[in-house]
C-alpha positions in Angstrom: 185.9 257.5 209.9 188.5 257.5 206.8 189.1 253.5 207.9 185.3 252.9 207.6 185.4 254.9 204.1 188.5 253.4 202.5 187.3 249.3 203.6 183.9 250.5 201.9 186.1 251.8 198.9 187.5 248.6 198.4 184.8 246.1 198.6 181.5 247.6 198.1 181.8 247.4 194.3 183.3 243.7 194.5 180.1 243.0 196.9 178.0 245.0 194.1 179.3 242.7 191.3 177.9 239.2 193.7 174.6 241.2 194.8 173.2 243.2 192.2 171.4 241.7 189.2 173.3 243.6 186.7 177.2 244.4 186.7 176.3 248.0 185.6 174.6 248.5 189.1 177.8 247.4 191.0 178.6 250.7 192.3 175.3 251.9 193.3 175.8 251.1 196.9 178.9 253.6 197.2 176.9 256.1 194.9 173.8 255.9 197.2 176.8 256.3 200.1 177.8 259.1 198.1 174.5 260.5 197.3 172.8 260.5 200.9 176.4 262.2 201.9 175.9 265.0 199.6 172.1 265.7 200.6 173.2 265.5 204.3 176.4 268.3 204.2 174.0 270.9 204.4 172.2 269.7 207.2 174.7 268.3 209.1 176.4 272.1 209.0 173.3 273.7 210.1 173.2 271.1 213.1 176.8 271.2 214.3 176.5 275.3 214.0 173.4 275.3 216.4 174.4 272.4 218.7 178.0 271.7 218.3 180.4 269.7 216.6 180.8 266.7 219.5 176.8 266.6 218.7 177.2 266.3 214.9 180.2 263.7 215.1 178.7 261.7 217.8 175.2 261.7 215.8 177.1 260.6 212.5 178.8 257.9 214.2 175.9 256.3 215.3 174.5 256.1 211.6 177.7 254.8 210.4 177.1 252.2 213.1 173.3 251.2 212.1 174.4 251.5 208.3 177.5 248.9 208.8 174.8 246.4 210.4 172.4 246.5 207.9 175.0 246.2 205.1 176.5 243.1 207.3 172.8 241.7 207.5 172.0 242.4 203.9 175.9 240.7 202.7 174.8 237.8 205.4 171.2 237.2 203.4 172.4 238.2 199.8 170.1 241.0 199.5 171.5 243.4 196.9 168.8 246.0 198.5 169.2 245.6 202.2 173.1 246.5 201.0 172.1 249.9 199.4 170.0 250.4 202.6 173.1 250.2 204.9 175.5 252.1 202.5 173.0 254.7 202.2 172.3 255.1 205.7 176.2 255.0 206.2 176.1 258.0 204.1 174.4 259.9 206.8 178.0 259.2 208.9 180.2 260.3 206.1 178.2 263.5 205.8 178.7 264.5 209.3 183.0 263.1 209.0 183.7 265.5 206.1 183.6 268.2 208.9 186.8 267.1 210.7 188.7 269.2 208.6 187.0 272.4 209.5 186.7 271.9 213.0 190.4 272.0 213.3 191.2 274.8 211.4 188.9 276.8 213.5 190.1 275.9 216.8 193.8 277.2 215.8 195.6 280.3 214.9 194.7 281.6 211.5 198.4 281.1 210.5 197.9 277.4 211.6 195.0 276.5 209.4 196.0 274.4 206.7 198.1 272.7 209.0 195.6 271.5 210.8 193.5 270.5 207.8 196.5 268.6 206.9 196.9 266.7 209.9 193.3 265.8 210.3 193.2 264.6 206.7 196.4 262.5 207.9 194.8 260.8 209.5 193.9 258.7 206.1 197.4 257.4 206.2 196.5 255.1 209.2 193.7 254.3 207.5 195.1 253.3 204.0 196.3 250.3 206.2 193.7 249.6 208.8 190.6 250.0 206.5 191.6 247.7 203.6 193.4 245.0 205.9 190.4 244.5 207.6 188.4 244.0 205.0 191.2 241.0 203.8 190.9 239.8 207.1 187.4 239.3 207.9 186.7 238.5 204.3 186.1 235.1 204.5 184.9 235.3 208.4 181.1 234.6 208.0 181.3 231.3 205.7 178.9 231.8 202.2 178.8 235.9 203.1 182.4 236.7 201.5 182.7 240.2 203.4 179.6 240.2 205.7 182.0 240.7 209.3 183.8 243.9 207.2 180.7 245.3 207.4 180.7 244.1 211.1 183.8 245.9 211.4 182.2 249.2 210.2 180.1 249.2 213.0 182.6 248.6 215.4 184.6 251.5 213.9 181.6 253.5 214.5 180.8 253.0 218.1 184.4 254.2 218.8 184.1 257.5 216.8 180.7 257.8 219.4 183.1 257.0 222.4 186.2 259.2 221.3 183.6 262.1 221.5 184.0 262.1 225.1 187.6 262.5 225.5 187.9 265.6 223.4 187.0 269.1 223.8 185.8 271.2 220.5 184.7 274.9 221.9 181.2 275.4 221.3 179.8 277.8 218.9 181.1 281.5 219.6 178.5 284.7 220.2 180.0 285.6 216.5 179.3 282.5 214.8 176.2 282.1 215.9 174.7 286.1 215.9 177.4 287.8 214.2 177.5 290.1 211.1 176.4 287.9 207.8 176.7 289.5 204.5 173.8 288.3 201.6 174.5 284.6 200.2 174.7 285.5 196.9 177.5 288.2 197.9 179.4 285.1 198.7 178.6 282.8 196.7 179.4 284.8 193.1 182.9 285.9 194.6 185.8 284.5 192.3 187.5 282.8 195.8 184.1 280.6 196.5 183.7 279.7 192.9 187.5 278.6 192.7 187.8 276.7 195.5 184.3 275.1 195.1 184.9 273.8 191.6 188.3 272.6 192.5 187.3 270.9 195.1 184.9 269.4 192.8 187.2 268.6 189.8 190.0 266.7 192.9 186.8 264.7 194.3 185.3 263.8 191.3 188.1 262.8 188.9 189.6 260.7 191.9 186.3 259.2 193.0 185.5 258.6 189.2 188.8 256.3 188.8 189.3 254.7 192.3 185.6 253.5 191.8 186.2 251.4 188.9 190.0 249.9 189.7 188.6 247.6 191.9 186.3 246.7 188.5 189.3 247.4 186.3 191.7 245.1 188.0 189.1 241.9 188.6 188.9 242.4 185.0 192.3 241.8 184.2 191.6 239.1 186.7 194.0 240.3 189.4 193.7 239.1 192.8 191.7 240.8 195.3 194.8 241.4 197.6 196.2 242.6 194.4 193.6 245.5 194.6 194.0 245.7 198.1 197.6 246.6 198.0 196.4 249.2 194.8 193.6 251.2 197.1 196.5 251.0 200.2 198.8 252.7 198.3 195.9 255.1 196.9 195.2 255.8 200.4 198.9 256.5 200.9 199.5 258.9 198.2 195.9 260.8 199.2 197.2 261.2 202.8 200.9 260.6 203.2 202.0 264.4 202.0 199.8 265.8 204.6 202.8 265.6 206.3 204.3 268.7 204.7 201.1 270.2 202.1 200.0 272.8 204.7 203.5 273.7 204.7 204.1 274.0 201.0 200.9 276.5 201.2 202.3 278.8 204.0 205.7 278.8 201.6 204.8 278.8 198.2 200.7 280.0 198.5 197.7 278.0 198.2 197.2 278.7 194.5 200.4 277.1 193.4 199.7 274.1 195.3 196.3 273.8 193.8 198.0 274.3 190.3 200.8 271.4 191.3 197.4 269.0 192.2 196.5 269.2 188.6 199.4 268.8 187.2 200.0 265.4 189.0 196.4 264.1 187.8 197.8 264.7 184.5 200.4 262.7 185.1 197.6 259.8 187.0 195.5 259.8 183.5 198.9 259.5 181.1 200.0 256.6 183.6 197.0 255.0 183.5 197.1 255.1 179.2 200.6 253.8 178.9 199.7 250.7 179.9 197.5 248.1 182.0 200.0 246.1 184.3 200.3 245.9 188.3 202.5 248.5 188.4 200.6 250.9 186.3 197.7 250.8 188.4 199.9 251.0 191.3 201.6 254.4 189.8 198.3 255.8 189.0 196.7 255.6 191.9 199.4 257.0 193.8 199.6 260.2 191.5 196.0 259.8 191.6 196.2 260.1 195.3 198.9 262.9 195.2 197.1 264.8 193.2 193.6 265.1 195.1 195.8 265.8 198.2 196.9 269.1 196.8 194.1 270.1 195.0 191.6 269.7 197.5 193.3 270.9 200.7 194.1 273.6 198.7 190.3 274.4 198.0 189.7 273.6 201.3 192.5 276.2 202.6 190.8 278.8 199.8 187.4 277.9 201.1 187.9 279.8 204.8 189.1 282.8 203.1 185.4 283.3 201.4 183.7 283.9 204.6 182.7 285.5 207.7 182.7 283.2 211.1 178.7 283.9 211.0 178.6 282.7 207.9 180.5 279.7 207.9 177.5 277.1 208.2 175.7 277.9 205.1 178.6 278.2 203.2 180.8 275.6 204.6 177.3 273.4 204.1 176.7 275.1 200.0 180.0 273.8 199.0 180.0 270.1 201.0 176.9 269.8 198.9 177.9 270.9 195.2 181.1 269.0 195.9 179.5 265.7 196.5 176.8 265.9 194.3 180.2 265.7 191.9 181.0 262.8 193.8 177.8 261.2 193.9 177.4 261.2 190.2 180.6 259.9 189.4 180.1 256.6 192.0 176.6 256.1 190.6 177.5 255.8 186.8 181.2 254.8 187.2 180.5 250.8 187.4 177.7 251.7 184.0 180.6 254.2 182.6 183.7 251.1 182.5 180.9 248.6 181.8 180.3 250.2 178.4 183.7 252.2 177.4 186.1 250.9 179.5 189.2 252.1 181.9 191.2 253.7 179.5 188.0 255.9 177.9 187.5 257.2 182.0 191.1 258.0 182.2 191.1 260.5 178.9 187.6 262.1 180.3 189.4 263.3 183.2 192.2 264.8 180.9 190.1 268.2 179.6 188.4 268.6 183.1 191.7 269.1 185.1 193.3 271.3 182.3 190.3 273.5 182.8 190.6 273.6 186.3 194.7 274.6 185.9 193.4 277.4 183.8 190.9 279.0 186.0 193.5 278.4 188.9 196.3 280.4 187.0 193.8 283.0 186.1 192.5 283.5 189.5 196.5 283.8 190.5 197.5 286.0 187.7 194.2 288.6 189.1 195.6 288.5 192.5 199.0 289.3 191.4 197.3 292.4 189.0 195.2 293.4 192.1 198.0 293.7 194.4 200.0 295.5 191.7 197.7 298.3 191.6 197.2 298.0 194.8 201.1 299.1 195.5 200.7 301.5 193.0 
């Protein structure tokens, strides 16, 4: 799923830029991705907690597969809207892969569960290779359609996710989950551990959709080569996945808040890289960082999420954040190409500087009431 996601990070706004009738609408095909993503989260959770989680990945796979055709088809016959028909409808498939994560931390011990997340989400490190390779590979494929057989190769991605559903074995929903006890929404919902995690997870998806977006853009207009860029989003890839490897244990040691806290600091460090200059190696850097950065933060939500609710609850919850966290997401793909059209890369980079030192502020305070909490509690 990650491999279909990062070769659609790195050509659907190049593909935008030959198709659409403006350059302003060259990422609305990854913001319609985005956007039929974030209206699906909630549904797709509702569906996997009634029929299962084989049900919901196999379903999602097949979209993925129907949506990498139609993009293909649409590339092939220079239709800018067949295009944003197949990256919507590939949407669909990304909703129902952002639940990966939390079907394997609930078929572990509670002391494994950001582990797991971390491994699943690991699984991005393969990808940061496979994903953007084969879009350089096939680019040229299908002579006059520059990146029509990438699209192919979506598909083909696709009907293996379908396949792979067979070999594995994800326990169906429990008596609990499905009947047990469920405390009102808005008991959970208005809870400090919800609202940090949610917003985080908002800030570390939206800042690092917001600037991987527009490098593609930013570097073709520098006029760096397209396996320039590709070698740019790899690395991106890499430094979103690679310290999987050890994040879940950097949680169990040091606690999930302080990881969080590190996350923002390194996006700091992304946006200041990004400012100090505009060569190769600075948007090599900064994506990296960039990469880093989102890792920590948003495992680190995601490992604060399953602390906010009750297996019974899990669906509608699991489902209420998905959705406010891509709706972040979808609005930073859809006016990210309009956004470095009119100001530019450097003016998206200082944006992101005031959202993320909010977000280390409300992470330090939620740390700081645990701490007072636990004091008093001793006391």
């Amino acid at each position: 799923m990650l491999s279909c996601t990062s070769l659609s990070i790195a050509t659907s706004a190049l593909v935008g830029v030959m198709l659409a009738p403006t350059p302003a609408l060259a990422t609305l095909p990854l913001g319609l991705t985005y956007g039929c993503m974030m209206l699906m989260m909630i549904p797709a959770s509702l569906f996997m907690r009634r029929y299962g989680r084989r049900a919901g990945f196999a379903l999602g796979g097949c979209a993925g597969m129907i949506g990498g055709v139609i993009s293909a088809v649409g590339i092939y016959n220079h239709s800018f809207i067949l295009f944003c028909i197949g990256s919507t409808i590939f949407g669909v498939a990304s909703g129902f892969g952002q639940y990966y994560r939390f079907a394997a931390a609930e078929i572990v011990d509670e002391s494994y569960k950001s582990r797991a997340i971390s491994w699943v989400l690991l699984g991005g490190l393969v990808a940061a290779f496979i994903g953007p390779n084969a879009a350089s590979l096939t680019r040229d494929l299908i002579p006059h359609a520059i990146f029509s057989a990438s699209y192919g190769v979506i598909a083909l991605f696709c009907i293996g996710i379908i396949v792979i559903q067979y070999f594995i074995r994800i326990p169906s929903p429990s008596e609990e989950e499905t009947h047990g006890r469920k405390r009102p929404l808005r008991h959970i919902l208005t809870r400090s551990t919800f609202l940090v995690a949610a917003f985080c997870a908002m800030v570390a998806y939206g800042t690092m959709n917001l600037l991987m977006t527009v490098t593609p853009l930013a570097m073709d207009h520098r006029q760096m080569t397209f396996s320039a860029t590709v070698l740019v989003i790899q690395w991106h890839i890499v430094g979103m996945f690679a310290p999987s490897f050890f994040t879940g244990s950097l949680i169990d040691r040091f606690g999930v808040l302080k990881v969080m806290f590190s996350g923002a600091l390194i996006l700091l460090v992304c946006a200041g890289v990004a400012l100090s200059g505009q060569l190769y190696s600075h948007f090599v850097v900064g994506l990296i960082m960039l990469g880093v950065g989102w890792n920590f933060l948003y495992i680190g939500s995601t490992t604060l999420l399953t602390e906010a609710y009750l297996p019974a609850e899990k669906g509608a919850v699991q489902g209420i954040n998905e959705f406010v966290v891509f709706s972040t997401t979808t609005l930073t793909a859809l006016s990210a190409g309009y956004l470095h059209h009119k100001y530019g890369w450097e003016a998206l980079n200082q944006t992101t500087i005031p959202v993320v030192c909010v977000t280390a502020c409300i992470i330090a305070l939620l740390g700081w009431t645990r701490h007072r909490n636990q004091q008093l509690q001793a006391a």
